[in-house]
C-alpha positions in Angstrom: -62.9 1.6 -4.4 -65.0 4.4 -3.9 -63.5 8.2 -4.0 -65.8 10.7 -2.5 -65.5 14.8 -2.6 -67.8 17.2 -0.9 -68.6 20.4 -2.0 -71.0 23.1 -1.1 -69.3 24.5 2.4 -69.1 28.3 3.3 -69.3 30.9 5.4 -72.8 32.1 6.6 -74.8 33.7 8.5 -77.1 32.3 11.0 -80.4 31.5 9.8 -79.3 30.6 6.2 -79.0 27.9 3.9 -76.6 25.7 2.5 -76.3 23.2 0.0 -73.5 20.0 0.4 -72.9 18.0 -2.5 -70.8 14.2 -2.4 -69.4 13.2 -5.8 -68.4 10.2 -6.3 -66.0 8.4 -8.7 -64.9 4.9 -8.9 -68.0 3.0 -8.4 -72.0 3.5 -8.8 -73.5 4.5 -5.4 -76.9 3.1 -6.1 -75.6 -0.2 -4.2 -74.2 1.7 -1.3 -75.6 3.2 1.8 -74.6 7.4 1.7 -74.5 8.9 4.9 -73.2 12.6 6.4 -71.2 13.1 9.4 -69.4 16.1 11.1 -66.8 17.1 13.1 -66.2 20.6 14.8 -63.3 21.6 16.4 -62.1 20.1 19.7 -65.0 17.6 19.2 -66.0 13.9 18.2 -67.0 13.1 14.4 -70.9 13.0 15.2 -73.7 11.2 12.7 -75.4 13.7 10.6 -78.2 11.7 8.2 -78.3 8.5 6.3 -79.5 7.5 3.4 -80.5 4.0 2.4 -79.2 2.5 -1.0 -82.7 2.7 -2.5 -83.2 6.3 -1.1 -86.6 5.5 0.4 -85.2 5.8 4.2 -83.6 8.5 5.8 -82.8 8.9 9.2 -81.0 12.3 11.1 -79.6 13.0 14.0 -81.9 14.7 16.7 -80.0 17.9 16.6 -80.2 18.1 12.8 -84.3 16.8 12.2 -86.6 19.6 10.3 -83.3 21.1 8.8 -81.2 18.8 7.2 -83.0 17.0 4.2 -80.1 14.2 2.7 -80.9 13.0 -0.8 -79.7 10.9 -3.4 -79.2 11.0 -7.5 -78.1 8.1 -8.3 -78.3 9.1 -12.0 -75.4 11.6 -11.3 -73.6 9.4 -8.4 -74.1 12.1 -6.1 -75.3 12.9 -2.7 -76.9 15.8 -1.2 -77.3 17.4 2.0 -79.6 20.2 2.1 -79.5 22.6 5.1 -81.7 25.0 6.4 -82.0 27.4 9.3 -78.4 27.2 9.8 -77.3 27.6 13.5 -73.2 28.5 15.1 -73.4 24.9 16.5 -73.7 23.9 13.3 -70.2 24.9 12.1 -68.2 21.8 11.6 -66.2 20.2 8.8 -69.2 18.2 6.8 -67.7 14.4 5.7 -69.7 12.1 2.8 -69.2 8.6 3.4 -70.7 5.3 1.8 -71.3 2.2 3.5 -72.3 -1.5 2.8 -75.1 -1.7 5.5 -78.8 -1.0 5.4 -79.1 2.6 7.4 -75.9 2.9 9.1 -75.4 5.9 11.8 -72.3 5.0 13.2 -68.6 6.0 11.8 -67.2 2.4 12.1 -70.6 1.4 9.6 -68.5 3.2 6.3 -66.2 1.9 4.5 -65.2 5.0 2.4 -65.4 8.7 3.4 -64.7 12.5 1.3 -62.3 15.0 2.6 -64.5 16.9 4.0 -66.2 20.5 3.4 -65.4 23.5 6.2 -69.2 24.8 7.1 -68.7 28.2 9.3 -72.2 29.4 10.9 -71.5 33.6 12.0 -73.8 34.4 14.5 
């Protein structure tokens, strides 16, 4: 069993910068597959980024490519999400989530998922 918790959510202002981290506990991630997701209100959880286990592939969502850079350490079992240029749209709850597959981008693909961490964009 894998416990996940994100960290790194906020308020800001358009055009600014955020930092998500995913702790986990339970188990190493270095065999998993570590991928973000995110849900705003009224709306569908969408794929975010994905990370493969060896951390040499990544892969984004369109809406998300040249600001969102996901990363892994697997030395301190954590996963980051790095965001840039933040936008309104992009105010969402951010989810962590690990998976057994190679470079998984759909929600079904991950087996064990954080809490989430509330990301507000002000405009």
């Amino acid at each position: 069993q894998v416990q996940l918790i994100e960290s790194g959510g906020g308020l800001v202002q358009a055009g600014g910068s955020l930092r998500l981290s995913c702790a986990a506990s339970g188990r190493t991630l270095s065999s998993y597959a570590m991928g973000w997701f995110r849900q705003a209100p009224g709306k569908e959880r969408e794929f975010v980024a994905t990370i493969t286990s060896n951390g040499i592939i990544t892969q984004y969502a369109d809406s998300v490519k040249g600001r969102f850079t996901i990363s892994r350490d697997d030395a301190k079992n954590t996963v980051y999400l790095q965001i840039i240029t933040l936008l309104p749209e992009d105010t969402a709850v951010y989810y962590c989530a690990a998976a057994n597959g190679w470079r998984p981008t759909r929600a079904y693909e991950y087996a064990y998922w954080g809490q989430g961490t509330q990301v507000t964009v002000s405009s």
